[in-house]
N, C-alpha and C positions, 0 to 999 in steps of 0.2 A: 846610665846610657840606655839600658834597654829597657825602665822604667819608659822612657820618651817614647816609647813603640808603640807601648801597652795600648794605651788608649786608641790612636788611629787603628792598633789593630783590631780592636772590639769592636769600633765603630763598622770596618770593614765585615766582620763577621755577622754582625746584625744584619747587615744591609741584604749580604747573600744569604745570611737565613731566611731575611722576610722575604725575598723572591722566588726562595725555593719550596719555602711553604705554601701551600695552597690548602683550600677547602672549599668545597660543593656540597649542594642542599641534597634532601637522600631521593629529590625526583630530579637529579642533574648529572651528568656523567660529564667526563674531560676526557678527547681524545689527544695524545702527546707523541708529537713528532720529533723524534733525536735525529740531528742533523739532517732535515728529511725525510727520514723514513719511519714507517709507523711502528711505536714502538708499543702501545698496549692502551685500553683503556683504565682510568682512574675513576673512584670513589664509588659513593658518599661518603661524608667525612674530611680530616685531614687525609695528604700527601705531603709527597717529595719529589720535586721535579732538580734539575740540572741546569741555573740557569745560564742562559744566551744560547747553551745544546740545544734546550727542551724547548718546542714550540706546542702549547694548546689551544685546542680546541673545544669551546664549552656547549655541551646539546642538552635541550631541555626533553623527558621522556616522557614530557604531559599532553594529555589527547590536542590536539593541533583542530581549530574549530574553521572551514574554509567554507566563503559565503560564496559560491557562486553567481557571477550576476547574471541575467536575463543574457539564455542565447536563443533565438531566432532562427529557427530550425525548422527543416521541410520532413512533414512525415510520407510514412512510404504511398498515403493515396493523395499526396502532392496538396496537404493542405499547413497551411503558416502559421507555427505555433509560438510563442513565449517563453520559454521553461527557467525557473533557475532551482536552485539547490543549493542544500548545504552537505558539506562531505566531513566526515569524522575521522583524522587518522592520530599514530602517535609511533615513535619511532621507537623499535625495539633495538636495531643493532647501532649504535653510534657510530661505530668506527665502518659501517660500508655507509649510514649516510653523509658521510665525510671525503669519504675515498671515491665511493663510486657515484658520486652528481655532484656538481658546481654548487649550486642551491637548490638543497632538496625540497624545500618551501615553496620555491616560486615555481619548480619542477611539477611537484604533486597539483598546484591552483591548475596552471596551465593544462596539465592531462586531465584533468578535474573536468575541463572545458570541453576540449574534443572528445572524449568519452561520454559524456553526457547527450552532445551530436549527432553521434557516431550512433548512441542504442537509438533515442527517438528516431533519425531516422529512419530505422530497420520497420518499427511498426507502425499502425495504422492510428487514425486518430482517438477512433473509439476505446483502443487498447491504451494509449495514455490515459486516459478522462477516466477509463474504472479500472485499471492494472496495476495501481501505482506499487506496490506491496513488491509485483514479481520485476517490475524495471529497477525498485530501489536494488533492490536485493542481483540483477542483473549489472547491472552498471558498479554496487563493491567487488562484487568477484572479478570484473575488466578490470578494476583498479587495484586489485589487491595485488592479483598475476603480474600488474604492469611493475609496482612498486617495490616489490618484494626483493631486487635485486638491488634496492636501496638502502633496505634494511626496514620499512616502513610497515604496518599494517592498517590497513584501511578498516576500522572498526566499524562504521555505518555510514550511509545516505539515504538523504530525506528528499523527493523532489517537494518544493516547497509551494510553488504556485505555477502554474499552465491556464497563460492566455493566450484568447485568440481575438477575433477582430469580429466586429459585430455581424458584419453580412454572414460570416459562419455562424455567428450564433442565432440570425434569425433561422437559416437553414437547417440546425441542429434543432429547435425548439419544431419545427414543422414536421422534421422527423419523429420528433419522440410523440408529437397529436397524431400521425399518422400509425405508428406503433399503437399507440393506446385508444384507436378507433376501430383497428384489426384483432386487437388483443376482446375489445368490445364483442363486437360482430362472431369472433370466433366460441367465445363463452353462447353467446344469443342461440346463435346454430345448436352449439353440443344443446343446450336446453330442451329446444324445440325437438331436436332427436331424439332425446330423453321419453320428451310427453309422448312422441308419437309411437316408442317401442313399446313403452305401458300401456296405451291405447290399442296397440295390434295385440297384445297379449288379455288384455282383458277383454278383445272381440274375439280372440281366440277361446279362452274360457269361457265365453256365454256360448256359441257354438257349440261349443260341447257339452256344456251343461244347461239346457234350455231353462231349469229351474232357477237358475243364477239369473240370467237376466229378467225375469219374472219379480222374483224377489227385491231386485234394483228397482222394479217397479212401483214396487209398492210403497218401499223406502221413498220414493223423490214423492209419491202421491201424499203419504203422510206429511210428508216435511211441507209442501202447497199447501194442507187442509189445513194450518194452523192456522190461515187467516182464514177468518170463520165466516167472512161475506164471501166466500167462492164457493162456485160448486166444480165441484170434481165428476169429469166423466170416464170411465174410463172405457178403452177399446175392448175388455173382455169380453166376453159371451157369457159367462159362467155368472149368471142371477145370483148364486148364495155366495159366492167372493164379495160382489157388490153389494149386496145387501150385508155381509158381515164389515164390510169397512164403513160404512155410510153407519151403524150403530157402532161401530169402535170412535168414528170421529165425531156424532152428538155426544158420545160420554164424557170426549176430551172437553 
């Protein structure tokens, strides 16, 4: 008689075995709700749940990879830009991203979006086009603060690409010739200031040493007498000066 039991009752016991058994991979956590309420997180590896009690929940703890698409966004000197992104997060706490958001997934994309808005428009265009380093790095720390009560960490963002529309960019290319016409002109000047301080200082030094500028003379007179169909005159008075350069330069 109670041979005839045997069997349905094995049968019956496998069955709640195999539903009470569970396993997750070792980047997967199970959070398990008994009648409702939160009763702990599971794994990796085998468990034991309670079934029809035991209700889970299965969260992946691998970096979560979100493509931002193209938002359209006014910077702060009111000019219309392009941006999109990519944001990096991965969930450390399963059981508050379970509890405390509907879908933490579509939660994080969506903040993902007005956060991205929200910085470009604070600054100006220029500070997009060469800042990108201190907006990525501005825009994880808004998202990490926003997230954190979800259980999430926002590991990085990348802004990926920033357009803009041609008539800015003819206007931006006239700016950057007009930069590198002034950056020109400003090098030109220092130059010319340059020669002119060495000039007042070397008319300052012949002044005071009249034998210096004498000497300079005779220097540039030499350096003309090399070509040997000129004649050289020079302003002195002093006959044996002249006469000692006129036989230094037939010797040459």
């Amino acid at each position: 008689m109670i041979e005839e039991y045997i069997i349905p009752i094995l049968v019956i016991a496998v069955i709640i075995l195999s539903q009470s058994l569970k396993m997750v991979k070792e980047y997967e956590r199970v959070v398990i709700f008994r009648l409702g309420r939160l009763s702990g997180v599971k794994g990796p590896g085998l468990f034991l749940i309670i079934p029809i009690i035991d209700s889970v929940v299965k969260i992946d703890l691998r970096v979560v990879t979100i493509d931002v698409p193209k938002q359209a966004v006014i910077t702060k000197d009111n000019v219309t830009v392009a941006v999109d992104a990519v944001i990096y997060y991965k969930v450390l706490k399963p059981a508050a991203a379970v509890t405390e958001v509907e879908n933490y997934k579509f939660a994080t994309a969506m903040l993902s979006q007005t956060t991205l808005r929200d910085v470009i428009g604070q600054i100006e265009l220029d500070a997009v086009l060469s800042e990108r380093e201190t907006i990525n790095k501005d825009i994880q720390e808004l998202l990490d603060a926003s997230t954190d009560p979800w259980g999430i960490k926002v590991t990085a963002v990348t802004l990926r690409d920033v357009s803009i529309d041609d008539t800015m960019l003819r206007a931006i290319a006239k700016q950057a010739e007009a930069e590198r016409e002034k950056r020109a002109r400003i090098i030109l000047s220092e130059g010319e200031f340059m020669a002119a301080e060495k000039m007042r200082q070397a008319a300052q030094l012949y002044q005071d040493m009249p034998a210096a500028i004498k000497l300079r003379e005779f220097q540039t007179i030499a350096e003309v007498a090399r070509e040997k169909n000129l004649i050289v005159i020079s302003s002195s008075s002093n006959t044996a000066e002249i006469a000692a350069l006129s036989k230094a330069f037939s010797q040459k």
